[in-house]
Wavefront OBJ file of the C-alpha trace (Angstrom):
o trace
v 20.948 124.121 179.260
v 18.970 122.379 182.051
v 16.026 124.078 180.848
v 15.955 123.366 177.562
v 16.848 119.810 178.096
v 13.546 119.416 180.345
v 11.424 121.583 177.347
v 12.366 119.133 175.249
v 12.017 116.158 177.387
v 8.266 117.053 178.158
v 7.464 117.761 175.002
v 8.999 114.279 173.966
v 7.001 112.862 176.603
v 3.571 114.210 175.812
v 3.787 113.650 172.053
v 4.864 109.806 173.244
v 2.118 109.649 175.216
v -0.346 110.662 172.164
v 0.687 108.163 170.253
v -0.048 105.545 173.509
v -3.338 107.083 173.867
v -4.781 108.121 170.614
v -6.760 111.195 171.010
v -5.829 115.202 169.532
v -3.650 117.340 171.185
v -3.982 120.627 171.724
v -3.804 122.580 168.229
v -3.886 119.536 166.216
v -8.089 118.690 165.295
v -9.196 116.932 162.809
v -7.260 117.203 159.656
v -5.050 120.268 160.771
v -1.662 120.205 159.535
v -0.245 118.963 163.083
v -2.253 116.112 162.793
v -0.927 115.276 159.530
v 2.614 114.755 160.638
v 1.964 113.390 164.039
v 0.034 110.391 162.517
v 2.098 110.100 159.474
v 4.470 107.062 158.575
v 7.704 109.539 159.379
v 6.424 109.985 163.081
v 7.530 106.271 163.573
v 10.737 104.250 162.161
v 9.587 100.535 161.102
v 6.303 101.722 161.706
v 6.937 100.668 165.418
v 8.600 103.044 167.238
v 7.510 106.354 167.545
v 10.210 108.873 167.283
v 8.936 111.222 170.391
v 9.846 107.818 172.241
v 13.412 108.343 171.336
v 13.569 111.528 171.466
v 12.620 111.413 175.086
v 15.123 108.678 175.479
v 18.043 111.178 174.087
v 16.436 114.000 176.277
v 16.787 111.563 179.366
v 20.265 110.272 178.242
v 21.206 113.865 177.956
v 20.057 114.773 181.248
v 21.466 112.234 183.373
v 24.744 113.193 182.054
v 24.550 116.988 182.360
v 23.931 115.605 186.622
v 27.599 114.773 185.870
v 29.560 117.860 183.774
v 29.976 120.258 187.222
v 33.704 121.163 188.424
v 33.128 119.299 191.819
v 33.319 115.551 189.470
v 36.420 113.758 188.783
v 37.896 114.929 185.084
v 38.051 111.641 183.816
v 33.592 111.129 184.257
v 33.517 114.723 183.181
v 34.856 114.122 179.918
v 32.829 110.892 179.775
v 29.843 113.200 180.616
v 30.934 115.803 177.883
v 31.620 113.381 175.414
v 28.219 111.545 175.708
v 26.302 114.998 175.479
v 28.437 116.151 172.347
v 27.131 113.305 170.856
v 23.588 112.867 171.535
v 23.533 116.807 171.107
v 24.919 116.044 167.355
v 22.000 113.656 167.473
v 19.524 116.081 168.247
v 20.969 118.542 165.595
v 20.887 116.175 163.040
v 17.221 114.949 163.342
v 15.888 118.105 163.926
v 17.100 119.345 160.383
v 15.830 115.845 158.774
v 12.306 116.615 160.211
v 12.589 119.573 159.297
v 13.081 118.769 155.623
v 10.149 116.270 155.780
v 8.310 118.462 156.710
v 8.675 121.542 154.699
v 9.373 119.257 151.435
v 7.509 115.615 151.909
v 4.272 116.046 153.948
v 4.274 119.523 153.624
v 2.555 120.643 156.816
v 4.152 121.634 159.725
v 3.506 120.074 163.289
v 4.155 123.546 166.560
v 4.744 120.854 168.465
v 7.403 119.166 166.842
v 8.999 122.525 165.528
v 8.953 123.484 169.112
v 10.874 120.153 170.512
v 13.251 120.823 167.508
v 13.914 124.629 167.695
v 14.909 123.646 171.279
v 16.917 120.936 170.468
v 19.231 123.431 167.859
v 19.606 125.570 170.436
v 20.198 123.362 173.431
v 23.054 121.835 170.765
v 24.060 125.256 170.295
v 24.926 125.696 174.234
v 26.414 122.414 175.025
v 28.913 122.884 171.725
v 29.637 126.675 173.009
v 30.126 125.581 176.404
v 32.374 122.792 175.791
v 34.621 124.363 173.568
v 34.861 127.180 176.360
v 35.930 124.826 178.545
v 38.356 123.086 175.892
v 41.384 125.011 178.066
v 40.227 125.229 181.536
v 42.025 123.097 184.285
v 39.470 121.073 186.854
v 42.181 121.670 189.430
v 45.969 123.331 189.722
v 47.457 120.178 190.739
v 46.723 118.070 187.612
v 49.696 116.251 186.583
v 50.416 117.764 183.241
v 48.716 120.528 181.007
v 47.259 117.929 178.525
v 45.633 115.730 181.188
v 43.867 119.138 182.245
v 41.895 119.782 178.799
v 38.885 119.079 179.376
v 38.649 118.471 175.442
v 40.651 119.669 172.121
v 38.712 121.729 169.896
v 39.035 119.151 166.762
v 38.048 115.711 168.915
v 34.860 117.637 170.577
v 33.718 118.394 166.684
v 34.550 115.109 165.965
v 31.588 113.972 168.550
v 29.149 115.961 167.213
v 29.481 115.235 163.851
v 29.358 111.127 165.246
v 25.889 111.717 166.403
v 24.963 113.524 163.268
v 25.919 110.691 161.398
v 23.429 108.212 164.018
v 20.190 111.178 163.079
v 21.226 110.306 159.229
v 21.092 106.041 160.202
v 17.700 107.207 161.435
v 16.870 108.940 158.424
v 18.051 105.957 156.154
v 16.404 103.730 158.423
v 12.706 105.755 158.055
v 13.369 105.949 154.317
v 14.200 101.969 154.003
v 11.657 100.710 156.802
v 8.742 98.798 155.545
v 5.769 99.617 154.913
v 6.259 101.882 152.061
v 4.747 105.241 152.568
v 1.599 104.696 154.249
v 0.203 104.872 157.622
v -2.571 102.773 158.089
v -5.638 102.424 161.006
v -7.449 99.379 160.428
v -10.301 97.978 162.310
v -14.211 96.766 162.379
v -17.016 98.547 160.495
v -20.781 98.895 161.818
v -23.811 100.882 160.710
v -21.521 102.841 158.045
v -23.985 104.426 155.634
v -24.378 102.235 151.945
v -23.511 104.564 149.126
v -25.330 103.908 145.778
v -22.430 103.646 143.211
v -24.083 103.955 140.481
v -25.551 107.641 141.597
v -22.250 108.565 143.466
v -19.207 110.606 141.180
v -16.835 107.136 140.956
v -12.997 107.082 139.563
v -13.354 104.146 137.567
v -16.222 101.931 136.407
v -19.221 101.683 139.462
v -19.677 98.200 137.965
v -15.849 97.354 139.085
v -15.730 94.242 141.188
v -13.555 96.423 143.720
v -15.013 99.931 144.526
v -13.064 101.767 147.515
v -14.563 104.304 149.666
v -12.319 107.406 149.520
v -12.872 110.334 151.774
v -11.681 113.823 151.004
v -11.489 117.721 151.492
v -11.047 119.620 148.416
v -8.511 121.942 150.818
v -6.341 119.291 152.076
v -3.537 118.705 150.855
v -2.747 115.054 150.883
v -6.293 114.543 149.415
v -4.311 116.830 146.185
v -1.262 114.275 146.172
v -3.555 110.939 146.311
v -6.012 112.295 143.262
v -3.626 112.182 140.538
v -2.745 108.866 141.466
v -6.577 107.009 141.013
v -6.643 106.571 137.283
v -3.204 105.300 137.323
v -4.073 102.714 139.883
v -7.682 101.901 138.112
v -5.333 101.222 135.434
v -3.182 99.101 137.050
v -6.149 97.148 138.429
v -7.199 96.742 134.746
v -10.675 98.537 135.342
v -11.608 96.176 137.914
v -10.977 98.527 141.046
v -12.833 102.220 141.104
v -12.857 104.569 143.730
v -16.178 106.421 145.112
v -15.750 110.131 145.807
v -17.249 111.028 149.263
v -16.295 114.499 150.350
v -15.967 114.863 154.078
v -14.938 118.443 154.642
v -13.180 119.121 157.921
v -15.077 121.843 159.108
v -17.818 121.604 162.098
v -20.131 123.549 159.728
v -21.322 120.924 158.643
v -19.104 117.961 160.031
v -20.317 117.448 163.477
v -17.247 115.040 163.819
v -14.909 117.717 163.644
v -14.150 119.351 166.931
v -13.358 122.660 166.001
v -12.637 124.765 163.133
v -9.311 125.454 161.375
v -8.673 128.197 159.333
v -7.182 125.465 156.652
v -10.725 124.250 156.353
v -12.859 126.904 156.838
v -14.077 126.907 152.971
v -14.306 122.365 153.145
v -18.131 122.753 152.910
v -18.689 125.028 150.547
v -16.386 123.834 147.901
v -17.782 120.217 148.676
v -21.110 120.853 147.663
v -20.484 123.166 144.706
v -18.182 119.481 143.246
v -21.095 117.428 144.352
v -23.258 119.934 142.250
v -20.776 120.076 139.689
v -21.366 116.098 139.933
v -25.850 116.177 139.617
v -25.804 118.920 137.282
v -23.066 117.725 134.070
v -21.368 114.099 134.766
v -19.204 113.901 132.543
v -17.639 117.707 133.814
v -16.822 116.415 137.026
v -13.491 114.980 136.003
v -12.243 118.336 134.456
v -13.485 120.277 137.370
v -11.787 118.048 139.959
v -8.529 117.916 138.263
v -8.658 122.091 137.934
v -9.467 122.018 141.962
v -6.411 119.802 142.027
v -3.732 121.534 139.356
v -0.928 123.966 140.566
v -1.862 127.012 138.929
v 1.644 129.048 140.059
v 4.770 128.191 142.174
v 5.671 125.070 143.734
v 3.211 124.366 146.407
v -0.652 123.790 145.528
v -2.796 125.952 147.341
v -6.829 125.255 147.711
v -8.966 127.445 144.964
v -11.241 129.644 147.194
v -15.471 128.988 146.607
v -15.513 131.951 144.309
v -13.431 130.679 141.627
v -14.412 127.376 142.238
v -18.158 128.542 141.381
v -17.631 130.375 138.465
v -15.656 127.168 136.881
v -18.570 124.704 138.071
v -20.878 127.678 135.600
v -18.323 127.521 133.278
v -18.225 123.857 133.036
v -22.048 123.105 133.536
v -23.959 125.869 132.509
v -25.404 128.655 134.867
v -29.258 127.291 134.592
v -27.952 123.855 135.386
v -25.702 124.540 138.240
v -28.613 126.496 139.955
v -30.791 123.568 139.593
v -28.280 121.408 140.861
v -27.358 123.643 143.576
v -30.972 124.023 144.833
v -31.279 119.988 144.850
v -31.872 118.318 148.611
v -29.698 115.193 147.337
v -26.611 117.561 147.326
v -27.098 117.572 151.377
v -28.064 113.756 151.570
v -25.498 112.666 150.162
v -23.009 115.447 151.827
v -24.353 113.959 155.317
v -24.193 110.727 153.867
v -20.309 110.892 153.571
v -20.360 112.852 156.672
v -21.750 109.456 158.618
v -19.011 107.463 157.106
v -16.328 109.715 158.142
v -17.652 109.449 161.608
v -18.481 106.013 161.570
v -14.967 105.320 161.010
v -12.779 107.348 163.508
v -10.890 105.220 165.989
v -8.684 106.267 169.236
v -9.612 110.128 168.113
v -8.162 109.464 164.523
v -9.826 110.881 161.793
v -8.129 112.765 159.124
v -8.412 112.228 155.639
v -7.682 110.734 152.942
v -9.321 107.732 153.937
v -9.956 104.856 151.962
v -12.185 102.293 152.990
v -12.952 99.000 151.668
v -15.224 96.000 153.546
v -14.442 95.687 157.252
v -10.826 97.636 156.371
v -9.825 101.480 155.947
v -6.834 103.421 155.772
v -5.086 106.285 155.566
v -2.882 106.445 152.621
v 0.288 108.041 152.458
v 1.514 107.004 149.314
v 3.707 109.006 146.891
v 3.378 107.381 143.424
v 0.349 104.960 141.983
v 2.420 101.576 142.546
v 3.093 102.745 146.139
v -0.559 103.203 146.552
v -1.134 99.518 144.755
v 0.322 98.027 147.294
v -1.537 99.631 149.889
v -4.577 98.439 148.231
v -2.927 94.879 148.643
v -1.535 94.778 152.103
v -3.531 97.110 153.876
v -7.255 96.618 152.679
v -7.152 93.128 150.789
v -7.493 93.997 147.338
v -5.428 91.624 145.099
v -3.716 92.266 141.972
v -6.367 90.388 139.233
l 1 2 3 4 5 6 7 8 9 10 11 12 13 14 15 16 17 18 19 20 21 22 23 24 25 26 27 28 29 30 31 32 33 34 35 36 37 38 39 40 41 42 43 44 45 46 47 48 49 50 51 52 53 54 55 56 57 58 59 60 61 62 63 64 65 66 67 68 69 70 71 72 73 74 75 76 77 78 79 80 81 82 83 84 85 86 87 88 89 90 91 92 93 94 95 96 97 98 99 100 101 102 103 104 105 106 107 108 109 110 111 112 113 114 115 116 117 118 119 120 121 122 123 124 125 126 127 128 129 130 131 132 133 134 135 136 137 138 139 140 141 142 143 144 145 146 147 148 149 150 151 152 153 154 155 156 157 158 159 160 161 162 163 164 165 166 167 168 169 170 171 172 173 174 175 176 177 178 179 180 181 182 183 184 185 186 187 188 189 190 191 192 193 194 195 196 197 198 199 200 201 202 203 204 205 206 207 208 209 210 211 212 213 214 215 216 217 218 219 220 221 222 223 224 225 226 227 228 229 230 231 232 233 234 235 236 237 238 239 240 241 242 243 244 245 246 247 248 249 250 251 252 253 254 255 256 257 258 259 260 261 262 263 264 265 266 267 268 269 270 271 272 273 274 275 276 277 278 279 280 281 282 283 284 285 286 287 288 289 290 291 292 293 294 295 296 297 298 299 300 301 302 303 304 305 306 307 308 309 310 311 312 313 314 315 316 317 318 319 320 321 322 323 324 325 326 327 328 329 330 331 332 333 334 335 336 337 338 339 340 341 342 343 344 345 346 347 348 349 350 351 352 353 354 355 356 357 358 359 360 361 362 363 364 365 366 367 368 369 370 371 372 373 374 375 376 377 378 379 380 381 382 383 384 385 386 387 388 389
């Protein structure tokens, strides 16, 4: 038991100390799934406290007390010491299974760090539950007064103390649900010498003549960038055509991001697929919707999984024409304007941050994490300025 509750106080610690620092950790580049969830809204409640931080305070908590569950203390601190590890070990139970479900089922990547800290906090509950109810019927010492005053703990009130500190992991859950700001996690800060992107010659969401045009940076294999795409013509509509949203593909992959610090296997296809869209784009205009919402459909099951460059060529020919997809293709201002994006993506990472979807808008950007069009309105309005007109 020691030794899980120090694996899962380090790893508390060292995630904490990310989020102090900024910076990747180990596994997690640019992008990467682990990444996702460690700078998402659900790795903080009120968008203040980062759970790792209370995790390690639990871990700590849990700790101390074990210092205090040995035969040689006096039964009265032992069950003190029991009790208060029954219960943060209910804790630990209970929040590992609600981010576990968010996840598998709401940002739907998975963080090894954070599956690690919670695989050993199941099984560290696990222990302490076993080894208390072993000890439910074992005397600290043959002179204790009467039989009851020698329980260390009835079966029923020792179940009762778990399930207390399962119900304090679902006030955290309630409280991450409730706590403003609604579903986004945002990074904002100064702009200089980000690349100027001709509107007018750029694939837009929207009208390029819209008084507000955001910035939005994307991977065609990430999923997030899936979830936020069906929202833009909802929220151009909601702006009443005033707002429009330039497309500027920054593929997480250092073949030909040099921002990117190493390559994942999620991404390994980012650059490829980004320039046959942007051909897509030059070589038939008004195709470019349909072929973005086909890289963005489910095509089977629940999950959406990224279409692979072969099928996403033979739909740009499908959609454009062979002749005029290999003139496209063959075109230097596919690369320009590749790079282009490329600079702004780079221009605009801060503390080691700089995953996508970004959206950025003046001197503002941010990284939305909204889950419906009105959710991603008012991240528009209280993130990067934009009012309602």
């Amino acid at each position: 038991m020691t030794g899980l509750i120090i694996t899962a106080l380090v790893l508390s610690v060292i995630m904490s100390w990310h989020y102090l620092t900024g910076g990747s950790m180990a596994g997690c580049g640019g992008g990467s799934p682990c990444e996702q969830v460690l700078n998402s809204r659900w790795s903080v409640i009120a968008g203040i406290l980062p759970v790792s931080g209370l995790a390690m305070g639990v871990y700590l908590a849990i700790l101390l007390a074990s210092l205090f569950t040995g035969t040689g203390t006096e039964l009265p601190v032992r069950r003190m010491a029991w009790s208060v590890m029954l219960i943060l070990s209910g804790t630990v139970a209970g929040s590992a299974i609600w981010f576990t479900i968010v996840q598998k089922w709401i940002i739907g990547a998975f963080c090894p760090w954070c599956m690690t800290a919670h695989i050993t906090g199941l099984v560290l509950t696990a222990l302490v539950i076993r080894q208390a109810i072993r000890l439910t019927s074992q005397t600290r010492q043959k002179d204790e007064p009467t039989a009851a005053d020698a329980y260390l703990f009835r079966p029923m009130p020792a179940t009762g103390r778990v399930l207390t500190g399962m119900v304090m992991a679902g006030i955290l859950a309630a409280a991450q649900l409730f706590s403003a700001p609604a579903a986004i996690s945002s990074d904002v800060g100064p702009q200089e010498n980000i690349p100027d992107v001709d509107y007018s010659a750029a694939p837009v969401v929207g009208s390029p003549d819209a008084p507000f045009v955001v910035t939005l940076l994307f991977d065609y294999q990430c999923s997030h960038c899936q979830r936020i795409h069906f929202m833009l013509d909802e929220a151009v509509r909601l702006y009443d055509g005033k707002l429009a949203f330039v497309l500027c593909p920054a593929p997480l992959s250092p073949r030909c991001n040099p921002y990117v610090p190493r390559q994942e296997d999620e991404f390994i296809n980012s650059c490829e697929l980004a320039k046959i869209g942007l051909a897509v784009w030059l070589g038939r205009r008004e195709a470019f919707p349909d072929f973005e919402n086909w890289m963005f459909t489910f095509e089977t099951g629940d999950r959406w999984l990224p279409r692979s460059p072969e099928a996403a060529r033979i739909k740009a020919v499908e959609l454009v024409g062979r002749e005029a997809f290999d003139t496209a293709w063959s075109d230097p201002w596919i690369e320009k304007y590749l790079q282009t994006s490329v600079q702004i993506y780079g221009q605009t990472i801060r503390d080691g941050k700089g995953g996508i979807p970004k959206m950025i808008y003046g001197s503002r950007w941010v990284f939305p994490e909204s889950y419906s069009a009105e959710e991603l309105v008012l991240l528009l309005q209280e993130s990067l300025g934009i009012p309602l007109p």
